[in-house]
C-alpha positions in Angstrom: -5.5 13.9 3.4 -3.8 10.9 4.2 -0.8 9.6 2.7 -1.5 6.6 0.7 -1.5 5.0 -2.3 -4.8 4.8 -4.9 -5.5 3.2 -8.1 -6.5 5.9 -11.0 -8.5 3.7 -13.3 -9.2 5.2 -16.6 -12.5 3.3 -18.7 -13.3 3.4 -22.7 -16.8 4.1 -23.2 -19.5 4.6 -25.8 -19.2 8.4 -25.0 -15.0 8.7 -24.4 -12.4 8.1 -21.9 -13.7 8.5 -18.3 -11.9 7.7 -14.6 -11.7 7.5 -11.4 -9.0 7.2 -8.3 -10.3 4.4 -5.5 -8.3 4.8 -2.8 -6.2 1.9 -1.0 -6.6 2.7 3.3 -4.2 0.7 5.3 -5.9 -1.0 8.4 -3.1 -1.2 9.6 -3.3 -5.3 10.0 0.3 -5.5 10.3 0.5 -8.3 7.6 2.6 -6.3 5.2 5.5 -5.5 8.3 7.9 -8.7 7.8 11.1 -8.5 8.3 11.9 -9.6 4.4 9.7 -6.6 3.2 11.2 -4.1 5.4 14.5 -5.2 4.1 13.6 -5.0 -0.1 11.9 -1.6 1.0 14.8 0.6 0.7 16.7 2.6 2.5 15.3 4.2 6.0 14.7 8.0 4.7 16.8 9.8 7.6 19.9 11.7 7.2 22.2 9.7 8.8 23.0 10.8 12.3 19.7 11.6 12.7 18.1 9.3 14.2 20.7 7.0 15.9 18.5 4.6 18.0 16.8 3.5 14.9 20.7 3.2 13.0 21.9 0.9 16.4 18.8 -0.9 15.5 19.5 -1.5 11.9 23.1 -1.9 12.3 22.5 -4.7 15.3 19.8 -6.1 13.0 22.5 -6.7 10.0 25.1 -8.2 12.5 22.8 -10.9 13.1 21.3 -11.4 10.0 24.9 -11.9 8.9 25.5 -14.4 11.2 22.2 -16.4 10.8 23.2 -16.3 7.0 26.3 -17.9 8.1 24.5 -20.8 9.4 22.8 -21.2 5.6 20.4 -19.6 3.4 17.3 -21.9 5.2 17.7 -20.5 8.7 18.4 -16.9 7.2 15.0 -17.3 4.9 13.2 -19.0 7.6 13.6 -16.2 9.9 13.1 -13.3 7.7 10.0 -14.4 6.4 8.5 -15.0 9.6 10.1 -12.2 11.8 7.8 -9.1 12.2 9.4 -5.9 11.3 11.5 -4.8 14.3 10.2 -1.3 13.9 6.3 -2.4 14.4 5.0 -2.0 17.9 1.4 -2.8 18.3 0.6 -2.6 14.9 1.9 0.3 14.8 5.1 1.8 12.7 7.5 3.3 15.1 9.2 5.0 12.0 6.7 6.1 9.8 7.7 9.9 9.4 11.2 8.0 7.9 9.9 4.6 6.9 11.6 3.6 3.3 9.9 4.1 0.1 8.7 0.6 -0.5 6.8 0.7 3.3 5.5 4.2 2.1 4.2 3.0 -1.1 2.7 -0.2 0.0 0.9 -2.0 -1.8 2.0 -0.4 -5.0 5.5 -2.5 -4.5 7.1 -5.5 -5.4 5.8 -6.9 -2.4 2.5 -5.7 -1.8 0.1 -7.4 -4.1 1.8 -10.5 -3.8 0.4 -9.9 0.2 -2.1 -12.5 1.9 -4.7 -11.9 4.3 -4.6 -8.2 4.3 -8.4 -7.7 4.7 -7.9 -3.9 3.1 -6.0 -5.3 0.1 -8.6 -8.2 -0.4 -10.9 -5.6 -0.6 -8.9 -2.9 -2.6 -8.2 -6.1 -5.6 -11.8 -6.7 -5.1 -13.1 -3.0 -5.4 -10.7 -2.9 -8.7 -11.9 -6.2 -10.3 -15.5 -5.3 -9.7 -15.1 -1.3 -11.2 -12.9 -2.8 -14.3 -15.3 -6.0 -15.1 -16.6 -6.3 -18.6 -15.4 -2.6 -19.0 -11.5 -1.8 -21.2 -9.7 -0.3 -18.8 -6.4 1.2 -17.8 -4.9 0.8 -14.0 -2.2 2.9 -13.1 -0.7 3.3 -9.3 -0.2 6.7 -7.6 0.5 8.1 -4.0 -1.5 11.0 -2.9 1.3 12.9 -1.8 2.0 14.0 -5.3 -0.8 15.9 -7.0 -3.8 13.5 -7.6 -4.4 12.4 -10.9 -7.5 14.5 -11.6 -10.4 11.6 -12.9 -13.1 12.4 -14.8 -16.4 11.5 -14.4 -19.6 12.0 -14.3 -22.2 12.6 -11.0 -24.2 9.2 -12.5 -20.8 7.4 -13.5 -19.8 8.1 -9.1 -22.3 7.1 -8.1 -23.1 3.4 -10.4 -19.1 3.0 -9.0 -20.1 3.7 -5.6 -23.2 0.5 -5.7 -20.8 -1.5 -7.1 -18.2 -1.1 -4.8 -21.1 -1.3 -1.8 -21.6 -4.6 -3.6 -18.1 -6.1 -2.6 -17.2 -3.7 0.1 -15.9 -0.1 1.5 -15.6 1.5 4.0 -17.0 4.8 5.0 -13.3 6.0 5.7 -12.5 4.6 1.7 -15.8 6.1 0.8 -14.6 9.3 2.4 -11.4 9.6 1.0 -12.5 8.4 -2.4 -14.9 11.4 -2.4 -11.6 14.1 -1.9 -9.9 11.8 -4.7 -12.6 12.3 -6.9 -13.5 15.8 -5.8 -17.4 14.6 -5.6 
């Protein structure tokens, strides 16, 4: 399974409680790696000594980010909020096995709803809008690298949640994984 993050939504029926977990697949658009995010993420998840290119890369990283902030808060601000990630390389994360917490967990962070023109999270706030309108509902955030939050649902309930999410959008790699979430 891959490790990402899904949304277990739970509904009030005529006949009970019933839910299901719609997963959240990165496309790895590269929108979310800015320099600002990477820096409210959290710590690198390395033992120190471990990895000591990616520390002489931090470290040099702080030394000028000090300096810039010397030069006032404008130039600091304007640069890390339009400064990719300096660990992104083609899109790709060139520390993912150690990336922080907040990276890991995207885009259940601070950061990560408040993200534009991420075509997957478009979709994902658009796959949970359409599954929660004109229904009470419950939306709570979980990373499937814990146990999965088991949902409950019907084969009929699945499957009227799988037209109306054909209706805005997934992909057969979401539709995939939302199967395994929802053991279907």
């Amino acid at each position: 399974m891959i490790d990402t993050v899904y949304a277990h939504i739970q509904f009030i029926g005529r006949n009970g409680f019933w839910s299901i977990n719609l997963p959240f697949v990165c496309t790895k658009c590269g929108v979310c790696c800015i320099l600002d995010d990477f820096l409210t993420a959290g710590p690198v998840k390395a033992k120190l000594g471990s990895y000591p290119e990616v520390e002489n890369k931090l470290q040099s990283i702080y030394d000028y980010l000090e300096k810039l902030l010397e030069g006032g808060e404008e130039k600091y601000d304007e640069y890390v909020l339009h400064t990719s990630c300096p660990f992104v390389k083609d899109k790709e994360c060139t520390i993912y096995s150690i990336r922080p917490d907040g990276c890991r967990q995207f885009p259940n962070t601070p950061f990560g709803m408040l993200s534009e023109d991420c075509e997957a999270l478009d979709r994902f706030k658009k796959q949970i809008k359409v599954l929660k309108q004109g229904r009470g509902s419950k939306v709570t955030f979980h990373f499937t690298t814990e146990p999965v939050k088991e949902s409950k649902l019907s084969p009929q309930q699945y499957d009227n949640c799988v037209l109306k999410l054909g209706k805005v959008g997934i992909t057969d790699e979401e539709l995939a994984l939302m199967k395994v979430l929802n053991r279907q």
